[in-house]
MINUSE-661874 format. One record per atom (N, C-alpha, C): residue number from 1; atom name; x, y, z. Coordinates in steps of 0.1 Angstrom, whole numbers, plus 5000, padded with zeros to 4 digits. Layout:
<rs>
> NUM	CA	X	Y	Z
...
</rs>
This chain:
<rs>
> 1	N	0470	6521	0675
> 1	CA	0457	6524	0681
> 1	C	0452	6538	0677
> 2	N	0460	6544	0675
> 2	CA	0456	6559	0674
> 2	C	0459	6566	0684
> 3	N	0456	6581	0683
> 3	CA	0456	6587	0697
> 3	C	0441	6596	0698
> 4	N	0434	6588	0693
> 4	CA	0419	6598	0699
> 4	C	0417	6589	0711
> 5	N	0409	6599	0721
> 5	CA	0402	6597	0735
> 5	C	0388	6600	0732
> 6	N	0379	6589	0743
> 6	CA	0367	6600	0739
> 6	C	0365	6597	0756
> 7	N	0348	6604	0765
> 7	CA	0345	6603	0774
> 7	C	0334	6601	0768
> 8	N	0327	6591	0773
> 8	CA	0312	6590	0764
> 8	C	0304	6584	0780
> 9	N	0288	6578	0777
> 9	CA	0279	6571	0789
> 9	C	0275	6559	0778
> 10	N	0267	6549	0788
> 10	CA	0262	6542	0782
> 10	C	0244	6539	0788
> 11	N	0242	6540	0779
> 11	CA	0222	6539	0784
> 11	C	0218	6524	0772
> 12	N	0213	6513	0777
> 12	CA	0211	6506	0773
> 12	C	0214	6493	0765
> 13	N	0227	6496	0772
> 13	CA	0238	6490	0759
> 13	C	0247	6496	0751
> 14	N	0240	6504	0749
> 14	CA	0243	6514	0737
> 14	C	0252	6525	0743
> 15	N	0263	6531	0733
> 15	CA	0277	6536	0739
> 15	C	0267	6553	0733
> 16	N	0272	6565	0739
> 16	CA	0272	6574	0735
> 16	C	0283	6586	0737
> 17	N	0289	6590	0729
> 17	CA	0297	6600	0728
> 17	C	0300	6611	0734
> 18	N	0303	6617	0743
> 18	CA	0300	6633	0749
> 18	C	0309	6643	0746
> 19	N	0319	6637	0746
> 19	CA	0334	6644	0743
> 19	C	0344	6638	0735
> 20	N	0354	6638	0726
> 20	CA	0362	6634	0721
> 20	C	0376	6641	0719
> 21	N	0388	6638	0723
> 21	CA	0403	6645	0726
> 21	C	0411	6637	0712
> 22	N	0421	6645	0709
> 22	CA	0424	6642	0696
> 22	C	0440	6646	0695
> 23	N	0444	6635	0699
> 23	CA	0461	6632	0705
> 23	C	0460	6642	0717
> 24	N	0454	6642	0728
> 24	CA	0452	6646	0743
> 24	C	0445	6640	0751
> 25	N	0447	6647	0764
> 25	CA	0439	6642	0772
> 25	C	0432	6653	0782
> 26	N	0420	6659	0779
> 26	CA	0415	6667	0784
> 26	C	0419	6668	0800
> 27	N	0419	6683	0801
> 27	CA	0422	6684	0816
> 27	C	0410	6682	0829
> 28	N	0400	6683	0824
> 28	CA	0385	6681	0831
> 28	C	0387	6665	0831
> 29	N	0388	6659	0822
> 29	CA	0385	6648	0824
> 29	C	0392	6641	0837
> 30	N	0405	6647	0837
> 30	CA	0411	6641	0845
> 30	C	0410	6638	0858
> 31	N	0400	6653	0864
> 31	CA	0395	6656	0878
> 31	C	0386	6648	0879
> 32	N	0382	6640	0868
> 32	CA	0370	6628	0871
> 32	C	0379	6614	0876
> 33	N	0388	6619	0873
> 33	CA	0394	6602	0880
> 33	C	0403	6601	0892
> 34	N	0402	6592	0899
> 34	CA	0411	6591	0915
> 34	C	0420	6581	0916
> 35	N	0428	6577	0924
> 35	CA	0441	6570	0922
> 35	C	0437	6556	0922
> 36	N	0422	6551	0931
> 36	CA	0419	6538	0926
> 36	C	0417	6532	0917
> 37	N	0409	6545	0905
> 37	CA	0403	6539	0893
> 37	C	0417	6538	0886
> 38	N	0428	6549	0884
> 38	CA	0439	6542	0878
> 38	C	0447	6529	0879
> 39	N	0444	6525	0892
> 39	CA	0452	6521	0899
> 39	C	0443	6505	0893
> 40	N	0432	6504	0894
> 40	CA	0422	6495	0887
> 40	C	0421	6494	0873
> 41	N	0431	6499	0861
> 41	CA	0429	6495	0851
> 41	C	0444	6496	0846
> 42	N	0457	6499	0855
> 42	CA	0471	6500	0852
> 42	C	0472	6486	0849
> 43	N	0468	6473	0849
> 43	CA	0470	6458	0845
> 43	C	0464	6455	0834
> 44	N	0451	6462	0827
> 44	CA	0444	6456	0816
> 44	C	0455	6467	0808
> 45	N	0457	6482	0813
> 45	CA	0466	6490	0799
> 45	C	0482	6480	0800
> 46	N	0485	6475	0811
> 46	CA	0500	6469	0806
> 46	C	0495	6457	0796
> 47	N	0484	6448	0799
> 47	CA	0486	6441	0791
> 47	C	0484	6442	0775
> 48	N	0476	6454	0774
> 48	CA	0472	6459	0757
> 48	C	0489	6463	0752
> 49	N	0497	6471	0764
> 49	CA	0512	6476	0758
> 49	C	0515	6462	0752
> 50	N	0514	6449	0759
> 50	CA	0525	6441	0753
> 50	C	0520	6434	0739
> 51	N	0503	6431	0742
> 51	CA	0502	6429	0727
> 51	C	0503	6439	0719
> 52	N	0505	6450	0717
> 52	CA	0509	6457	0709
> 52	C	0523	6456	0708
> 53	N	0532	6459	0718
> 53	CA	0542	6454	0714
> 53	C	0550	6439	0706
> 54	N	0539	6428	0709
> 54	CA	0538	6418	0701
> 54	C	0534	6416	0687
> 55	N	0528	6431	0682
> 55	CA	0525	6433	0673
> 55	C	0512	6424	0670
> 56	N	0501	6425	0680
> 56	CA	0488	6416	0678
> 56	C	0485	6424	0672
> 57	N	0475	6417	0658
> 57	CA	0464	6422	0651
> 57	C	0451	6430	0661
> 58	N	0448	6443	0656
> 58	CA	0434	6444	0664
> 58	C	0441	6447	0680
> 59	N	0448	6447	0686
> 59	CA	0453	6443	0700
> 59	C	0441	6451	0711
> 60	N	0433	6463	0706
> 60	CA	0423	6464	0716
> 60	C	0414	6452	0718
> 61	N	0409	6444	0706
> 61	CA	0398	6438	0709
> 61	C	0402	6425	0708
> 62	N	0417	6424	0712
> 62	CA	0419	6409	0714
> 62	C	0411	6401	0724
> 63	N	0411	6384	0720
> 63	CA	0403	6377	0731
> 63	C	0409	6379	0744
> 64	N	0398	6379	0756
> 64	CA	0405	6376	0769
> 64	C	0413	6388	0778
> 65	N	0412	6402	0770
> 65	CA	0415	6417	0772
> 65	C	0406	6421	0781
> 66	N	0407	6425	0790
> 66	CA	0402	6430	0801
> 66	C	0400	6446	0790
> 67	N	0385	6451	0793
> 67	CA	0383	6467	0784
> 67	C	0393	6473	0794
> 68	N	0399	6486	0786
> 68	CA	0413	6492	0790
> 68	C	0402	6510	0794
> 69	N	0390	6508	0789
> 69	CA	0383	6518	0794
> 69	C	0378	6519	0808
> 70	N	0379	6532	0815
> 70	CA	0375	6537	0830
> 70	C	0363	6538	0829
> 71	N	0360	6531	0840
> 71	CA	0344	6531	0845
> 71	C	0339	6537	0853
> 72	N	0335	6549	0855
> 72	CA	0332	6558	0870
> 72	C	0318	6556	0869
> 73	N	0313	6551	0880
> 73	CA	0306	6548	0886
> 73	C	0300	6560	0887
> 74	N	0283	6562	0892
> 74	CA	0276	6572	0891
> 74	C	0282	6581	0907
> 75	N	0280	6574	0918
> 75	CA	0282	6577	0933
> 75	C	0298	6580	0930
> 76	N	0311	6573	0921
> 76	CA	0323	6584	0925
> 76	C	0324	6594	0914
> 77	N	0318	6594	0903
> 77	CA	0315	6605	0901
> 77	C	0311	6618	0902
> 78	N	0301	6619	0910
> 78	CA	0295	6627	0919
> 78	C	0305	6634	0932
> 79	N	0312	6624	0936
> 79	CA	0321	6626	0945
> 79	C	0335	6635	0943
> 80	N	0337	6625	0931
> 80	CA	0350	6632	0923
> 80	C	0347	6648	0915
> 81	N	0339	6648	0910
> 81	CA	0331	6662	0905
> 81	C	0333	6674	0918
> 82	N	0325	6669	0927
> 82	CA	0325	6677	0938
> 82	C	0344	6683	0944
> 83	N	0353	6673	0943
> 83	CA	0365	6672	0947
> 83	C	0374	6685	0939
> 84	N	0367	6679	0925
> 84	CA	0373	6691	0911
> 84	C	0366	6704	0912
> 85	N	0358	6704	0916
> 85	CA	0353	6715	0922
> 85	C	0358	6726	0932
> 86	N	0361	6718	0944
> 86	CA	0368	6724	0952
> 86	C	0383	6730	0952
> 87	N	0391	6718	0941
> 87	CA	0402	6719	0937
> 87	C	0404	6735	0927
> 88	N	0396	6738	0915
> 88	CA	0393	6747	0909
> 88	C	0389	6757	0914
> 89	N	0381	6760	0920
> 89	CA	0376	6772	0927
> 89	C	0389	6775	0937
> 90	N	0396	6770	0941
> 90	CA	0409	6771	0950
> 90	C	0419	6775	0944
> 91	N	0424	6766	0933
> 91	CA	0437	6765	0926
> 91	C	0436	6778	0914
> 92	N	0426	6771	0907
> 92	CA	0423	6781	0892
> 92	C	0408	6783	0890
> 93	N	0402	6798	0901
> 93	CA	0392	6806	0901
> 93	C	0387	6810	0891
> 94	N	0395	6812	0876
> 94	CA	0395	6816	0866
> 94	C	0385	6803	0859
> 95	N	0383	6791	0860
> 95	CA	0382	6781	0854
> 95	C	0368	6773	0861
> 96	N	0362	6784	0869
> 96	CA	0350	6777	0882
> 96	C	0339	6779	0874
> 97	N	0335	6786	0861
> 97	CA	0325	6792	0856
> 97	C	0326	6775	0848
> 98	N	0336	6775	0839
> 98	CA	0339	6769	0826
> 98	C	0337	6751	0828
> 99	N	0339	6752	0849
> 99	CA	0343	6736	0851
> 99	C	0327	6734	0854
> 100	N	0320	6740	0859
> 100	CA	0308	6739	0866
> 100	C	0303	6731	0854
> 101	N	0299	6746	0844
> 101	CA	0291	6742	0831
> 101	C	0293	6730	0823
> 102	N	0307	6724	0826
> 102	CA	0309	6713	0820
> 102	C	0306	6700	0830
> 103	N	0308	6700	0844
> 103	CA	0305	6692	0852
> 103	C	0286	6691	0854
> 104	N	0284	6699	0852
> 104	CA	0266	6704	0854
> 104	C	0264	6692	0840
> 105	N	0267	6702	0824
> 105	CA	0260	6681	0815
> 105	C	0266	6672	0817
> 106	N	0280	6670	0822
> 106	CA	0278	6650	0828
> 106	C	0267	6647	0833
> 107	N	0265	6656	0847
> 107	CA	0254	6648	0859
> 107	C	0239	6654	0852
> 108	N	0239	6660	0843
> 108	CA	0232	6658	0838
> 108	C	0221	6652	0826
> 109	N	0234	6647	0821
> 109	CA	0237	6629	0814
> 109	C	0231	6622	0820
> 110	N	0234	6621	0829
> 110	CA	0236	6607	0835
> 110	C	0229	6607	0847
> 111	N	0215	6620	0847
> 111	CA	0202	6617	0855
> 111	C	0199	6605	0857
> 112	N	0196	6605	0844
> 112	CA	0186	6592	0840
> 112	C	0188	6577	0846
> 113	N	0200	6571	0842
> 113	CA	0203	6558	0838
> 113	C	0210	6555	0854
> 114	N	0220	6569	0861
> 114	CA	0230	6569	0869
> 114	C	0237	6558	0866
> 115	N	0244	6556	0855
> 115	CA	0255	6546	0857
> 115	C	0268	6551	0850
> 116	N	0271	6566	0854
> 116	CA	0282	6569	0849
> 116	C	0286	6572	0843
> 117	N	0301	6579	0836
> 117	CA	0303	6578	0826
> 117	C	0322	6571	0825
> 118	N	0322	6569	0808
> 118	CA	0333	6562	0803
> 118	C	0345	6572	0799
> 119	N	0357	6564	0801
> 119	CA	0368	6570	0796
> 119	C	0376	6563	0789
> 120	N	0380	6569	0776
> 120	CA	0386	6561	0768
> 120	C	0394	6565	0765
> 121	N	0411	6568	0773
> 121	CA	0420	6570	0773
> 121	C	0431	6565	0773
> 122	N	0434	6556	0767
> 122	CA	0446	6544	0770
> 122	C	0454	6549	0754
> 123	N	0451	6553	0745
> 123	CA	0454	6554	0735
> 123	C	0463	6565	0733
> 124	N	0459	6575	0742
> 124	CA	0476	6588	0741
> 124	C	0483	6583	0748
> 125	N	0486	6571	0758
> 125	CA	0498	6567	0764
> 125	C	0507	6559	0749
> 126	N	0503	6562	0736
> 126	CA	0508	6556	0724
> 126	C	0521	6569	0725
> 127	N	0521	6578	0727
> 127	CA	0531	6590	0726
> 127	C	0546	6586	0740
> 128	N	0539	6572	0745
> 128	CA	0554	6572	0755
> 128	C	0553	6562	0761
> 129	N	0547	6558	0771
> 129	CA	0546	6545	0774
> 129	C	0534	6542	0784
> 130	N	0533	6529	0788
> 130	CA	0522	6527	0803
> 130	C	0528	6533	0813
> 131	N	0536	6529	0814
> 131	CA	0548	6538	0828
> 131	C	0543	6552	0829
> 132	N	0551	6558	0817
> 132	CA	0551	6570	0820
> 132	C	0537	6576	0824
> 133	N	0528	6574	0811
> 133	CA	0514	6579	0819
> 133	C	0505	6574	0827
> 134	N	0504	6566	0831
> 134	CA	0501	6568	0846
> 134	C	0508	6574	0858
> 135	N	0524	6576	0855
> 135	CA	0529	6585	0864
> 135	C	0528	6600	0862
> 136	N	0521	6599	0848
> 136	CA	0515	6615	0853
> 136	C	0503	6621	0854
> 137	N	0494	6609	0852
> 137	CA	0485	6606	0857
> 137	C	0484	6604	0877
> 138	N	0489	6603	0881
> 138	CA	0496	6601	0895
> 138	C	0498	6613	0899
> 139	N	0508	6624	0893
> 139	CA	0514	6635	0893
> 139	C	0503	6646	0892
> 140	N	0493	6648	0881
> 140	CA	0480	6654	0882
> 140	C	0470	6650	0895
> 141	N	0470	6636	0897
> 141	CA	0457	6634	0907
> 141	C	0465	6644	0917
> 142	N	0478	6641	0925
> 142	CA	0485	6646	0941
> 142	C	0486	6662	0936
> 143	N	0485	6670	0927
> 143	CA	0481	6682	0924
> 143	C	0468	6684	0928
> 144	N	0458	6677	0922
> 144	CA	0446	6679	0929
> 144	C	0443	6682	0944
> 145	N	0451	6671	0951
> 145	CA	0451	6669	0965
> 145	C	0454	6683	0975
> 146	N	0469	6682	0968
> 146	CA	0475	6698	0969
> 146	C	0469	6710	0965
> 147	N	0457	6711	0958
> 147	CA	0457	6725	0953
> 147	C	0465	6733	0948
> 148	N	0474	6726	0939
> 148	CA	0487	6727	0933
> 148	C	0484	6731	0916
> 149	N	0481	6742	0917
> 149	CA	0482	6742	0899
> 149	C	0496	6740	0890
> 150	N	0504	6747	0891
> 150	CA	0516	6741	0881
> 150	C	0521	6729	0880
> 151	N	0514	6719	0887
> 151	CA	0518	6711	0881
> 151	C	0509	6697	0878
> 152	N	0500	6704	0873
> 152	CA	0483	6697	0871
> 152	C	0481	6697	0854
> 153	N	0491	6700	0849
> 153	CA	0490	6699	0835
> 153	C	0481	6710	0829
> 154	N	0479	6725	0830
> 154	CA	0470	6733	0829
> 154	C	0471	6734	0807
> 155	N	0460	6734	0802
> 155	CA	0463	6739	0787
> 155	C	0459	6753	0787
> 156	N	0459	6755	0772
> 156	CA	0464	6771	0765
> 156	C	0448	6772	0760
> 157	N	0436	6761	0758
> 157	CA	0428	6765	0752
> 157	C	0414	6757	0756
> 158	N	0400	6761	0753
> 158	CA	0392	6754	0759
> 158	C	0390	6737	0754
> 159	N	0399	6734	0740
> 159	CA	0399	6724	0741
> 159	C	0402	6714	0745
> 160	N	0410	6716	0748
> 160	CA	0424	6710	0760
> 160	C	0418	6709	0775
> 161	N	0408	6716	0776
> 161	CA	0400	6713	0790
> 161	C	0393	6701	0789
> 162	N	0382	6702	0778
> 162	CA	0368	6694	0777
> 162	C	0369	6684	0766
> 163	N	0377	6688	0756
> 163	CA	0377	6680	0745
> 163	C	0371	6689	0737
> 164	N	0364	6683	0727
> 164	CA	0357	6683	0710
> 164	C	0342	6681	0716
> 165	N	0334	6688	0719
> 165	CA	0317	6682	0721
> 165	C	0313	6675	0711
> 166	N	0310	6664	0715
> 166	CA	0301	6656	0708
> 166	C	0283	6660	0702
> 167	N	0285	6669	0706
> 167	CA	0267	6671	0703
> 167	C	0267	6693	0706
> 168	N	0257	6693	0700
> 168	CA	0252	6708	0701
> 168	C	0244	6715	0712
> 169	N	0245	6701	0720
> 169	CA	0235	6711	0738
> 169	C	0251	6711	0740
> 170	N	0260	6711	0739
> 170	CA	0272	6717	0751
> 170	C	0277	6725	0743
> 171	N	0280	6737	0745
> 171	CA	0293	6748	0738
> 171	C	0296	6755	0745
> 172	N	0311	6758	0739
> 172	CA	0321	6762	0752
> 172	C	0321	6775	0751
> 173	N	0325	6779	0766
> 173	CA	0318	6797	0766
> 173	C	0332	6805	0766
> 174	N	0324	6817	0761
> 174	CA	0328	6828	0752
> 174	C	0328	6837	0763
> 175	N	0339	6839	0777
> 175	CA	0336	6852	0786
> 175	C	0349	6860	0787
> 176	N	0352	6872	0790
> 176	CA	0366	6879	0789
> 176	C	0373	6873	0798
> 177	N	0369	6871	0810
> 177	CA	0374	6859	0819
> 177	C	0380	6853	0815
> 178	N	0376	6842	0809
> 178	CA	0382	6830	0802
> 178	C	0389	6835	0793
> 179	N	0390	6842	0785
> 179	CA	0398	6847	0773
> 179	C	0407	6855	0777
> 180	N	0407	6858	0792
> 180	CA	0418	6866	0798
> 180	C	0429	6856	0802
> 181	N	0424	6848	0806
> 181	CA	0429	6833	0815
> 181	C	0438	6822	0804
> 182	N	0431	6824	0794
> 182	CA	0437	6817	0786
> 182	C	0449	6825	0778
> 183	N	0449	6836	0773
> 183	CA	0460	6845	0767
> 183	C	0472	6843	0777
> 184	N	0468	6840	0790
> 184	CA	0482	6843	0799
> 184	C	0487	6832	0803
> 185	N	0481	6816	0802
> 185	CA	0485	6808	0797
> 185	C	0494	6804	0783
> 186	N	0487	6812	0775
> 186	CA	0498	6812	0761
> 186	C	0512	6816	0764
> 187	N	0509	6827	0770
> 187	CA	0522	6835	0773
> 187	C	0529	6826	0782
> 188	N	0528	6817	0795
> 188	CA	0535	6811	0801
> 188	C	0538	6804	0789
> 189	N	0527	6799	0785
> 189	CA	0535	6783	0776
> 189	C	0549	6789	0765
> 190	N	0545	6803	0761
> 190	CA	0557	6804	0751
> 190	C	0567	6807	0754
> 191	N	0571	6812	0772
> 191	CA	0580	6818	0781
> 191	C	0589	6801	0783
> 192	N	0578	6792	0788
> 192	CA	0585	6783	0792
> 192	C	0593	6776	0775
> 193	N	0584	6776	0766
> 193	CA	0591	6772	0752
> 193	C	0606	6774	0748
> 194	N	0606	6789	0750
> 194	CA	0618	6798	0750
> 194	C	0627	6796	0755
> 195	N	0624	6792	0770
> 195	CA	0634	6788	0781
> 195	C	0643	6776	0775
> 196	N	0635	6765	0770
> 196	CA	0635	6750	0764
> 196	C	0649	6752	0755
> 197	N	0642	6759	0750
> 197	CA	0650	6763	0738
> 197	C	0661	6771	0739
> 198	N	0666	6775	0748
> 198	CA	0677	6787	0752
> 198	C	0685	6771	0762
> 199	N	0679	6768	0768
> 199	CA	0687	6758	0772
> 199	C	0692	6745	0766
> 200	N	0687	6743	0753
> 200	CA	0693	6734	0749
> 200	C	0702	6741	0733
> 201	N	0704	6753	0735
> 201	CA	0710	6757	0722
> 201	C	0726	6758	0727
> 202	N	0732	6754	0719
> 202	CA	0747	6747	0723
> 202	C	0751	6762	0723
> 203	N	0765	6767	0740
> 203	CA	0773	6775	0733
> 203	C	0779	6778	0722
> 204	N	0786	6789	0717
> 204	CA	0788	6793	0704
> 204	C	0805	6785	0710
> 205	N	0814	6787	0720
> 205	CA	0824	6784	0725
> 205	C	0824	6768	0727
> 206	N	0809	6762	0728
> 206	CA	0809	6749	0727
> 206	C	0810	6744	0713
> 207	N	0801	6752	0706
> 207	CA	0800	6746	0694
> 207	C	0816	6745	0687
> 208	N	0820	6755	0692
> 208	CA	0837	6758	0679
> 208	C	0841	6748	0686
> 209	N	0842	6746	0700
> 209	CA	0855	6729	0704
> 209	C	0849	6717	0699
> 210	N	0834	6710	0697
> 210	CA	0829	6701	0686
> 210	C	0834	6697	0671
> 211	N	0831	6712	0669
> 211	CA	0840	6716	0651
> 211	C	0852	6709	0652
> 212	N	0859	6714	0662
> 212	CA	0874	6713	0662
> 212	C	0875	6701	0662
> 213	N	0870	6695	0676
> 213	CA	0877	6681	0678
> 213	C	0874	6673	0662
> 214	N	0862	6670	0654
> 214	CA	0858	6663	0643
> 214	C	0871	6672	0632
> 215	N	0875	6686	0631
> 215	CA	0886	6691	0620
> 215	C	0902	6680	0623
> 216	N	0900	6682	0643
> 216	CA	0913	6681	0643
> 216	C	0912	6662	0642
> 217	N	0905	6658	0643
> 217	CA	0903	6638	0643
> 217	C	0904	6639	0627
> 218	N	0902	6646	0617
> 218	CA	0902	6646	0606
> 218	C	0920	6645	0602
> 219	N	0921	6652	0608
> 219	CA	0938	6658	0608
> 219	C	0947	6649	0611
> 220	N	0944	6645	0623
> 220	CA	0950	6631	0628
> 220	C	0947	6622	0621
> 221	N	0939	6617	0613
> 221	CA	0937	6605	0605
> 221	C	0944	6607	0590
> 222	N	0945	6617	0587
> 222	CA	0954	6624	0574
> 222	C	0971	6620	0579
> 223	N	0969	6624	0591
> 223	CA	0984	6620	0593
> 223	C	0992	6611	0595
> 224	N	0984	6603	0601
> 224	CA	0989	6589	0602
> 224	C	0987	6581	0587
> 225	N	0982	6584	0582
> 225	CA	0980	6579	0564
> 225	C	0992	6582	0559
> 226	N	0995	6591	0560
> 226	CA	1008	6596	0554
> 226	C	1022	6590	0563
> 227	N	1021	6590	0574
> 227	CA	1031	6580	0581
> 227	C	1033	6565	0578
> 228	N	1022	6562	0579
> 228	CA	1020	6550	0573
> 228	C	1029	6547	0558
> 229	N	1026	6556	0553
> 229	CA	1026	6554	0541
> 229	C	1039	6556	0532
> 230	N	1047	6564	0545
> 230	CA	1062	6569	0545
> 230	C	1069	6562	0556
> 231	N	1067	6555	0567
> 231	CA	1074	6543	0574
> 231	C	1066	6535	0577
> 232	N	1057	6534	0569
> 232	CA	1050	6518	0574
> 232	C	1044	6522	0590
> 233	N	1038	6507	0595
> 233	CA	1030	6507	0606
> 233	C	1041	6509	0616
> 234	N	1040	6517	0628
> 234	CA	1049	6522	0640
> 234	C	1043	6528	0652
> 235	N	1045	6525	0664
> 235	CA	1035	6531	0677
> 235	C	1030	6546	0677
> 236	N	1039	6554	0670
> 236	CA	1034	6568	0668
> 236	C	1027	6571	0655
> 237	N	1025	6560	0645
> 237	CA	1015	6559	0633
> 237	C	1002	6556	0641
> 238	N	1001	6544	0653
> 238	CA	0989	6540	0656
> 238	C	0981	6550	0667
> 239	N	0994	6558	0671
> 239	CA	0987	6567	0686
> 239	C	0981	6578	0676
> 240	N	0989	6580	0665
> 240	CA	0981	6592	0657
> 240	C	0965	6589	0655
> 241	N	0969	6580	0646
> 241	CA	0954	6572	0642
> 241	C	0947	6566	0656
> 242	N	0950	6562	0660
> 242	CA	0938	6563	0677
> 242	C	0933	6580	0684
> 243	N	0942	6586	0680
> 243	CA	0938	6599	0688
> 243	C	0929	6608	0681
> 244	N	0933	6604	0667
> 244	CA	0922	6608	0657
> 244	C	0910	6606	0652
> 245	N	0905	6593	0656
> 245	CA	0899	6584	0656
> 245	C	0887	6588	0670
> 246	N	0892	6594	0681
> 246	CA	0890	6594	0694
> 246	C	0879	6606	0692
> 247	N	0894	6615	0687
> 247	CA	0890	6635	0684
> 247	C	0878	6633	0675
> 248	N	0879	6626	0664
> 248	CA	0866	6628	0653
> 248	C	0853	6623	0661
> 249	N	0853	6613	0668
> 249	CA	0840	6606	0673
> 249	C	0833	6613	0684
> 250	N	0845	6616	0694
> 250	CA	0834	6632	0702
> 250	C	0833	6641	0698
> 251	N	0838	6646	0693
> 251	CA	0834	6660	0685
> 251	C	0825	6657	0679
> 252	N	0816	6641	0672
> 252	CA	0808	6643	0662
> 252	C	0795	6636	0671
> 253	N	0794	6633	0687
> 253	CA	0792	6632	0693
> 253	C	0784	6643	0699
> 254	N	0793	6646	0706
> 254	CA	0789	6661	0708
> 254	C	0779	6670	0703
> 255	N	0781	6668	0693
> 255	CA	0779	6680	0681
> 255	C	0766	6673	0677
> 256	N	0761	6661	0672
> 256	CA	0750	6656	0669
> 256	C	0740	6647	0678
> 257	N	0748	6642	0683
> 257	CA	0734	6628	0691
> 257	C	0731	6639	0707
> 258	N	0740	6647	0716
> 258	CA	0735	6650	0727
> 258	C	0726	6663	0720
> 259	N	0726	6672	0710
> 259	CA	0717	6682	0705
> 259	C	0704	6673	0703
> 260	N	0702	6663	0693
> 260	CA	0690	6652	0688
> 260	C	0684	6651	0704
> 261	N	0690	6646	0713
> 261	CA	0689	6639	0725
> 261	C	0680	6651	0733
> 262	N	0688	6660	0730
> 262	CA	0680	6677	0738
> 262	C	0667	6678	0733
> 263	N	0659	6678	0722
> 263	CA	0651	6684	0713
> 263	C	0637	6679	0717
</rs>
């Protein structure tokens, strides 16, 4: 399927574009949605997972697919906006200028017609599973609730808020604020990166007993070859070659699939 998202309206049939996310999922967007509306399309996304997993042709626009796109209604819209609102000016003050401006053209979209707008996000859950995202989808909304920023998924840049604009009445603003707000985000993100990475880099004292065990399973299997080979098969030919056997496979264990497993 891809992993583009978009947020678009619809006036007369006709789909239009407002925003577009590009292997993400905007953080604005998200304050547009509440646990019912997930909670109301978590059956149409399991069933797109399994035709895909079935490997259907086409699997979005298979027959009899319930659309896997969110429908916000004009009135929870309005509601929800107001919620993000409060949430923001609470949580991240820094971000009340940037959310307004962007919440101000939705409803301003969507004067006219009031029927809302769309979310077309089922396609970054291609990076892991239905499970998972909606559980962090879940995890984002009860941060809202909370006025809980760390753990609301905050990004490093204005794209990662709003998306890609679709059109030239919306551009994203240029204030020291913001550009203050966002640098010190970078710097968490590359603190926590660091961290990532410091914790998954193997002791230097771990690494040498890995070595060893795969040198010394090497050793063991040398030696029993030679036993073998000078008395024939015998319980202390086979305990060699088993303990060698044992020593080479954790050590190579170790040493490669739990680092892969880390990363």
């Amino acid at each position: 399927m891809g992993h583009r998202t978009s947020l678009y309206i619809r006036q007369e049939g006709t789909a239009e574009t407002l925003f577009e996310g590009n292997n993400l999922l905007p953080f604005f967007w998200v304050t547009l949605l509440d646990k019912d509306l997930v909670a109301g399309k978590t059956a149409a996304w399991q069933q797109l997972e399994q035709l895909i997993d079935d490997e259907t042709d086409n699997a979005i626009s298979a027959p009899g697919l319930t659309s896997p796109d969110i429908h916000i209604r004009q009135d929870v819209l309005e509601a929800n906006i107001a919620r993000g609102r409060l949430y923001i000016e609470s949580a991240l003050p820094e971000l009340s200028d940037f959310y307004r401006q962007f919440t101000d053209y939705l409803l301003a979209k969507t004067t006219t017609v009031k029927n809302g707008v769309y979310l077309d996000i089922i396609r970054i859950a291609n990076f892991s599973d239905v499970a998972s995202f909606t559980y962090d989808l879940y995890r984002m909304l009860d941060a809202f609730e909370t006025h809980n920023s760390e753990s609301a998924g905050i990004g490093t840049d204005k794209i990662s808020f709003t998306g890609f604009p679709a059109h030239k009445d919306f551009t994203l603003p240029e204030t020291p604020e913001l550009g203050h707000f966002l640098r010190s985000q970078q710097r968490l993100q590359q603190q926590r990166d660091d961290q990532h990475r410091r914790q998954n880099i193997p002791k230097t004292g771990n690494l040498w007993l890995w070595y060893g065990g795969i040198l010394f399973g090497l050793l063991f299997l040398a030696a029993s070859y030679r036993g073998y080979k000078k008395e024939g098969l015998s319980y202390m030919v086979i305990a060699i070659h088993l303990w060698g056997w044992v020593s080479f496979i954790t050590g190579l264990y170790q040493l490669l699939w739990k680092r892969w497993r880390n990363n």
